[in-house]
N, C-alpha and C positions, 0 to 999 in steps of 0.2 A: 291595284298595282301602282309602285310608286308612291307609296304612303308613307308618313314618319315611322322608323322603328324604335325599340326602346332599349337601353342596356343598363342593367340595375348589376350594381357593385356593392359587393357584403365584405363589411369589414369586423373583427374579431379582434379584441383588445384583450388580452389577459389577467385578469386580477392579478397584483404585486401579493405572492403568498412567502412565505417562511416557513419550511418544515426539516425539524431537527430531530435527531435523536442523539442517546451516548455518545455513539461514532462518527456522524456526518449531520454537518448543515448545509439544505439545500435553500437556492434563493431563488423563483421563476416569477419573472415580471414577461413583458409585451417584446424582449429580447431576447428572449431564451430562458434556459434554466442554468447556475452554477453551481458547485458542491462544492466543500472541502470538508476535508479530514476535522473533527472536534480538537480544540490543542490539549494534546494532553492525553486523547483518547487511545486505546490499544490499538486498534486498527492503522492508526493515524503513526505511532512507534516503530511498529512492524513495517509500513509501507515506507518509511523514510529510514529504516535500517537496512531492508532489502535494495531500495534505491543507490545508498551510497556503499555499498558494502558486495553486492551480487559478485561484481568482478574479481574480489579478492579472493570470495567465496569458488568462485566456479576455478580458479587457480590453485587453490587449496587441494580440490576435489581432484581434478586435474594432474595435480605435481603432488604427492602425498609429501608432508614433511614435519620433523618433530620442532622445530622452529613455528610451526603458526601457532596462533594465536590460542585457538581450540585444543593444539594436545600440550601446549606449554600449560593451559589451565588445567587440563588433565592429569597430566604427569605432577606438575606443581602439587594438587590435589592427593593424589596418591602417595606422593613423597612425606611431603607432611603427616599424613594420616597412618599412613608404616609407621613414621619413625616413633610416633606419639606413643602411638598404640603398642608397642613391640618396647621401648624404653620403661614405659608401664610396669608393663606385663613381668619383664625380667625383674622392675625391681618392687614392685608391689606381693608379686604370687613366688617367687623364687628369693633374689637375694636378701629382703630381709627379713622373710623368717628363719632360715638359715642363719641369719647373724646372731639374729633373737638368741638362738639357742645354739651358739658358738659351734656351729656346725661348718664353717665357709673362713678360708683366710682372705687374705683381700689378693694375694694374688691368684687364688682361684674366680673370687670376682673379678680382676680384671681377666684373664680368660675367657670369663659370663661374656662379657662386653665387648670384647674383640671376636667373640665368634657370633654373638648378634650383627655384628657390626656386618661382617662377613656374607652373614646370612638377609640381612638387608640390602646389602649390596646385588646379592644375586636376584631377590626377589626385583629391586629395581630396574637391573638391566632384562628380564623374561619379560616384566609389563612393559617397558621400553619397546621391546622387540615386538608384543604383541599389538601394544599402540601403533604403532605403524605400520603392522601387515594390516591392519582393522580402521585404518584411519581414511582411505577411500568410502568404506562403508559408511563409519561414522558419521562424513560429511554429506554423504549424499542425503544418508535420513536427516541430519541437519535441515540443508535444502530442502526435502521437500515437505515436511513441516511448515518452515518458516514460508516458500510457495504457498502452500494451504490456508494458511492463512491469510498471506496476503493478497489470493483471490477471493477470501472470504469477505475481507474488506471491498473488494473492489464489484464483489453484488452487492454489499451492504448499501452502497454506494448509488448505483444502478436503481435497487428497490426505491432508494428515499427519492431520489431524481423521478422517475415515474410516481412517486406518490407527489411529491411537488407541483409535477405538471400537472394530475388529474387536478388537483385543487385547483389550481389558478387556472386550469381550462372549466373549473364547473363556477367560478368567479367573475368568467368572462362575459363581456359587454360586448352584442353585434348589433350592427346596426346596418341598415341596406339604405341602398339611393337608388333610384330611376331615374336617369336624362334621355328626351328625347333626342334622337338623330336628326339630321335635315333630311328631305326624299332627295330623290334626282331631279322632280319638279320645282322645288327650293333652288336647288343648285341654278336650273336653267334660269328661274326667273331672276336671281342673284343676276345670271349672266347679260339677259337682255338688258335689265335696270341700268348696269354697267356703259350697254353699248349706247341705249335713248342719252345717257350724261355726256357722252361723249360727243354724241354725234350732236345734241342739242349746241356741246360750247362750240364744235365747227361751226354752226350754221350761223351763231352770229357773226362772225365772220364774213 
């Protein structure tokens, strides 16, 4: 009873590792571990398109409208692609073999072309129409795409971080220390050595 105790303290250093792939570089030193996105890399695109973009997106989905950005490409698309394909059509397969073989005066061609015209028009304003009864939908499956992936990345992310730490936890350097304690015996003789100095400078005195 009353004997010195001991307390031995283990310390753990981490090896400084680096572990990358395509998508994420991880760094884990004796601070932790950090990641980021590869520059450049898909995951890394995706996560800083959805970052700056979500809110306009969930507005979109939200308030349907032929003004965003999504069915202006859409409609744009379509537009073009009618008008091409249908201008074509009228004068490659219809008005000029007919011309060929003086079958068509020109003002029956223009007739051709004012009732394409016509008929363009209507096919525009039904996909119009359809575009934005379908454009809630549209965007959601936009959204959750673009989500999907972006938590695709964000385990991507996760995995390489855990493979970082295992490395530089299996890199690591422990080392332990034991210091003795003083007893209570210690203490007290600490105490009396104390009082003999004391009392010795009274007595010269």
């Amino acid at each position: 009873m009353g004997g010195k105790s001991q307390t031995t303290t283990n310390k753990t250093v981490y090896g400084s590792t680096k572990t990358s792939n395509p998508f994420v570089v991880s760094k884990t030193n004796n601070n932790g571990t950090k990641s980021k996105f590869a520059k450049g890399s898909a995951f890394g695109t995706i996560n800083d398109f959805v970052n700056s973009n979500i809110g306009n997106l969930l507005d979109e989905y939200l308030n349907p409208s032929l003004n965003s950005t999504t069915n202006q490409a859409l409609l744009n698309n379509f537009k073009n692609s009618l008008n091409s394909n249908a201008q074509q059509t009228l004068e490659n397969d219809i008005i000029s073999p007919l011309v060929d073989r003086n079958m068509v005066r020109s003002s029956q061609a223009t007739n051709m072309y004012n009732n394409l015209s016509n008929n363009l028009t209507n096919n525009l304003a039904n996909y119009t129409n359809e575009l934005l009864a379908n454009s809630q939908n549209n965007t959601a499956n936009m959204l959750s795409n673009l989500m999907n992936e972006y938590m695709r990345g964000v385990s991507t992310v996760m995995a390489n971080q855990g493979q970082s730490l295992n490395t530089s936890a299996g890199n690591a350097t422990r080392t332990s220390k034991t210091t003795s304690n003083p007893s209570i015996l210690d203490y007290i003789k600490s105490a009396l050595d104390a009082a003999n100095t004391v009392n010795s400078f009274l007595n010269r005195g």
